[in-house]
C-alpha positions in Angstrom: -5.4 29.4 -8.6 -7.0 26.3 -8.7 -4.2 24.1 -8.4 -3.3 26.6 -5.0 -6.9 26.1 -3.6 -6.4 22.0 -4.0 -3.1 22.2 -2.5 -4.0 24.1 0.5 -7.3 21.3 0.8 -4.6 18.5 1.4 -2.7 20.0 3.6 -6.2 21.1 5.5 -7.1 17.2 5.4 -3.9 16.1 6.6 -3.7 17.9 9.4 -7.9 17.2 10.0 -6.5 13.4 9.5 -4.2 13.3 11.8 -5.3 15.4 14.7 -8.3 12.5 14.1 -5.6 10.2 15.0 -4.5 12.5 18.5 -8.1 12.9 19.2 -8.5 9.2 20.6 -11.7 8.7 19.1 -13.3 12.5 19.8 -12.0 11.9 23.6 -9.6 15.1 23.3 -10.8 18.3 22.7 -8.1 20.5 20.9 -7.4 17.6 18.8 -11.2 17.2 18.0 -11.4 21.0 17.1 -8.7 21.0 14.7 -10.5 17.6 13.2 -13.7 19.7 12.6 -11.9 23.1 11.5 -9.4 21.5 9.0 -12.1 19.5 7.3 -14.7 22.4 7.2 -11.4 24.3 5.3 -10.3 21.6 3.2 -14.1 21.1 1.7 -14.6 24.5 1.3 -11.6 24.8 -0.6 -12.4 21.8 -2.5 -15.8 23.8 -3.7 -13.6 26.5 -5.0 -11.4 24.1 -7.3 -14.6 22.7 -8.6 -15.1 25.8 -10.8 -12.3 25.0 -12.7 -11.2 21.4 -12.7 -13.8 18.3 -12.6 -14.7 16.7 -9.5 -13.3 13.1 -10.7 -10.1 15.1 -11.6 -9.8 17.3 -8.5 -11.1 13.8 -5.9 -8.0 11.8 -7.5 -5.6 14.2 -6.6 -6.9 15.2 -3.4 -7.3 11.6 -2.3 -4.1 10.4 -3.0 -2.0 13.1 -2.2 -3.6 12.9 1.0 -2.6 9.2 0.9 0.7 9.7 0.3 1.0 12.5 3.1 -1.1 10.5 5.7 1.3 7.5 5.1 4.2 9.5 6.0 3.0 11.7 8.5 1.8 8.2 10.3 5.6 6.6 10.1 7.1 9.8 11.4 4.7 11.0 14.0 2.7 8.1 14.9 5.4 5.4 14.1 3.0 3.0 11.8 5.6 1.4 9.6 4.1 -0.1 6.1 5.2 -3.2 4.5 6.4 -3.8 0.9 2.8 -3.8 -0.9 1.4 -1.2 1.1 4.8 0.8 -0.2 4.5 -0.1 -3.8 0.6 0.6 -3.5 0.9 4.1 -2.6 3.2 4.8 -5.4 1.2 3.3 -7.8 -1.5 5.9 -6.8 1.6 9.0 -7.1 2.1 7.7 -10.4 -1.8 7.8 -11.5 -1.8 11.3 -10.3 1.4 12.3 -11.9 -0.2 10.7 -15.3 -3.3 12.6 -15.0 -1.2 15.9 -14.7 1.4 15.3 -17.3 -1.1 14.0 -20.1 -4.7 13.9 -19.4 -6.1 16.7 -21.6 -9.1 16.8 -18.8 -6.9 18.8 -15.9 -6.4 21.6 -19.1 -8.9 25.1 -18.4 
């Protein structure tokens, strides 16, 4: 349930992320709403996967899959294109969390 709870966080901070991106600064106010909704979501999920998994374990995974997400989300929607290290960068930090999952004994409860 954990793993649900941490999933559901990201995709709460992604779309807090990126309506802080529409909000111009706190200038708009739906998008500023759904900045302080999806953030209040996504941390109180966050609280609930700390029961289970440790908070260096669960900040890793939140992080970078909200990296990842954020990166694409701001090609397709906000057309910010990344160059070749910024690229290789992000999957360096998909491969760290696909390490910790497949053989860190650590994410195991």
């Amino acid at each position: 349930m954990h793993y649900l709870y941490l999933i559901i966080a990201v995709a709460a901070e992604t779309i807090g992320t990126s309506a802080l991106q529409a909000s111009q600064q706190f200038t708009r106010p739906i998008p500023s709403v759904v900045v302080v909704v999806s953030y209040a979501l996504a941390f109180y999920l966050l609280s609930l996967t700390l029961r289970t998994m440790p908070v260096g374990i669960m900040y890793a995974m939140w992080s970078g899959l909200g990296i990842v997400l954020i990166a694409l989300i701001g090609y397709a929607v906000f057309g910010q294109k990344l160059d070749l290290p910024a690229v290789i960068g992000i999957a360096m930090i998909l491969a760290g969390i696909v390490v910790i999952n497949l053989f860190s004994a650590t994410t195991r409860h």
